[in-house]
N, C-alpha and C positions, 0 to 999 in steps of 0.2 A: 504493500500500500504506500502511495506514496505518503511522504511524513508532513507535507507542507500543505498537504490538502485544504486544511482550517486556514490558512493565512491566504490561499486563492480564493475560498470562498470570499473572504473579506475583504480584500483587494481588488477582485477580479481582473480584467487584462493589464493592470498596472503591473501586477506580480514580474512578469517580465523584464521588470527595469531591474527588480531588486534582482533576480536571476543573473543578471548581466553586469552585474555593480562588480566594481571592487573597493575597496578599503583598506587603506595603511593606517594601523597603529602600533605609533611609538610608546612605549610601557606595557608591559602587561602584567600590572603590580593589580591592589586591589580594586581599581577603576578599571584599567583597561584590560584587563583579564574579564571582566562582568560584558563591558562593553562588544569583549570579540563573540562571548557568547551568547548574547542576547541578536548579534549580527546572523551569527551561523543557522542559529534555530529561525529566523527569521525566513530563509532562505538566501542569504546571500549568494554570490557567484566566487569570490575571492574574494580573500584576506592575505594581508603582506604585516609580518608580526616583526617588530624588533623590539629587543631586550637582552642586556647581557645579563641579569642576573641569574642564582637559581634560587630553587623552593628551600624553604627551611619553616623549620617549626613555626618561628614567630609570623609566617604567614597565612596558617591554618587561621586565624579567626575571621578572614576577610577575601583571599584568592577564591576564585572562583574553579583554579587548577591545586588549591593546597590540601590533598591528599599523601599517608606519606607512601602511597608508591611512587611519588611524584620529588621525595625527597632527595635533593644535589641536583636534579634535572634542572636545566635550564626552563627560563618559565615561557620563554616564547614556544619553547619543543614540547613542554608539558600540556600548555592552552590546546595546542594544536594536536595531541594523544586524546585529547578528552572529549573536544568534537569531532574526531575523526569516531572515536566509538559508539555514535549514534549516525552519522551519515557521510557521506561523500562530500570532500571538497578542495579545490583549490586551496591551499595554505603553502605562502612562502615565509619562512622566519628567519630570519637573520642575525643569532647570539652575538651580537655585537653592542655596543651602546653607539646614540648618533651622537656624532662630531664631524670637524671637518673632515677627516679622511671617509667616513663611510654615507656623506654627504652623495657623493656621485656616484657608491650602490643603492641606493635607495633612490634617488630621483632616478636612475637608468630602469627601474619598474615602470608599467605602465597602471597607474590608479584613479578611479574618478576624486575620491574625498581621502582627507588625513583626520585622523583623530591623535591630538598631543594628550599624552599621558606623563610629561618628563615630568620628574623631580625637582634636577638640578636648572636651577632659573637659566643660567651662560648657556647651556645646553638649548633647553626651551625658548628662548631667544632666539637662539641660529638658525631652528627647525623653523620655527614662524616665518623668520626672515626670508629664510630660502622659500617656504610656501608662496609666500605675496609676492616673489620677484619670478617665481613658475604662473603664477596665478593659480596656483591649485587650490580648492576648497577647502580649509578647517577650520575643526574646533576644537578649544583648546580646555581642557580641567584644570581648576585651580583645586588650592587647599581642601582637601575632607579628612585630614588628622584631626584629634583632639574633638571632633564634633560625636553628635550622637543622634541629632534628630534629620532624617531623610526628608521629613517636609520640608523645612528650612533649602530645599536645593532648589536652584533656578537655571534656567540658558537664559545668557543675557548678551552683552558686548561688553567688552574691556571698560573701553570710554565712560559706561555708563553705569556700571559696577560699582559698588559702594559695600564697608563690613569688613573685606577681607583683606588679610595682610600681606596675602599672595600676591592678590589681583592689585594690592596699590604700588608694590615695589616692581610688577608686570609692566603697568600703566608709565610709570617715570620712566624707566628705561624705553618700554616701544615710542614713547613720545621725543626722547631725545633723539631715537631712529627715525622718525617723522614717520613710522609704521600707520597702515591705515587702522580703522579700527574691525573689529572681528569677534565672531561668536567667541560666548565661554558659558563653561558649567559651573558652578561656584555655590558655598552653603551663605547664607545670611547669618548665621545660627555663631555666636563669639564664639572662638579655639579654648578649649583649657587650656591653660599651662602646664602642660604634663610631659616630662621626656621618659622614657626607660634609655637608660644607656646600656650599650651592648658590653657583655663579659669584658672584652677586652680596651673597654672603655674607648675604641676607634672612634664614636660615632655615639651621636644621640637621634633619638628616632622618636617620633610622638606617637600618644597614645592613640587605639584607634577601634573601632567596631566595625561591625558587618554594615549595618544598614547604611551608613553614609557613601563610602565605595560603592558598597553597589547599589545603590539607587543614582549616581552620578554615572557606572557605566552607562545604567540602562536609558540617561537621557542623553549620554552623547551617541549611544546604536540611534536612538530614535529621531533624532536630528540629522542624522548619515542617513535615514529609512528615508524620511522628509526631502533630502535634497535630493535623490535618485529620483523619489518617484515625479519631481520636477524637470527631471532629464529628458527629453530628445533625442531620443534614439532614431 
């Protein structure tokens, strides 16, 4: 049977666009791991995944890939083990992180929309930059550490974004770049102050739950679902 039957019904002839889409995202931490699979089950056509990290315990409360048979996997290889277990698809992943050097493997893809998942802001910066100067479509997640409530989440634009502490040190910097302005996902909802620091004291990481992650993948698939089915084919 085919598995996409309920989303033709409700689609009907549009289904097609989504069939024929593709999508690159960058991260596939607790946002865009929800985001790839909320795509997949949708019926996407292709997915383009980059992320160097792998699975570890502390991402059991929020991946949508954090199983531990899933444990030291890379998490772009993991997302893409986990929907390949229910259906057929298109998946390129790329265990790399973006920077300049893997700037010209990832634009030598061919992709309708991007969805930014990065972290690190320098990074997130470069990838926007580069998208507005291809003209490629995306959208971008801000901050969903230390929050707790999924209502609190919005798509909005950078410029017009208010709350988050992401989205205002985002805002100075793309404004110094005379960046245009651009969708984003983002919580309303104030951050705790909460770090856990890891064992070996490298890095401090903020607290964090299920529900905020994934309710911001699910409204950056569903903003990628929106702009396809706007496509001309």
């Amino acid at each position: 049977m085919n598995p996409f039957i309920r989303n033709q019904v409700l689609l009907g002839n549009q289904f097609i666009k989504i069939q024929r889409g593709s999508v690159a995202i960058i991260g596939l931490g607790g946002v865009g791991s929800h985001a790839a699979m909320a795509l997949s089950r949708m019926g996407l056509g292709r997915l383009i995944l980059m992320d160097p990290d792998t699975i570890k315990t502390s991402n059991f409360n929020r991946h949508a890939q954090g199983f531990t048979r899933h444990l030291g996997k890379n998490k772009a290889e993991a997302i893409k083990e986990e929907i390949l277990s229910f259906r057929s698809m298109d998946i390129l992943t790329i265990a790399r992180g973006y920077d300049s050097c893997e700037e010209d493997a990832l634009f030598s893809e061919d992709f309708d929309l991007l969805i930014d998942c990065i972290d690190v802001m320098t990074y997130k910066l470069r990838l926007l930059e580069a998208c507005q100067k291809r003209k490629i479509p995306f959208i971008s997640s801000l901050g969903t550490g230390n929050r707790l409530k999924p209502t609190e989440l919005e798509i909005t634009t950078l410029y017009k974004s208010e709350g988050c502490p992401m989205a205002r040190v985002l805002r100075k910097e793309a404004r110094k770049r005379e960046m245009e302005d651009f969708p984003v996902v983002l919580s309303r909802e104030k951050a705790k102050n909460l770090v856990l620091e890891e064992k070996d004291g490298s890095r401090h990481l903020p607290a964090s739950s299920y529900f905020t992650p994934a309710a911001a993948g699910q409204l950056l698939a569903y903003w990628a679902i929106e702009r396809l089915l706007e496509k001309d084919y």
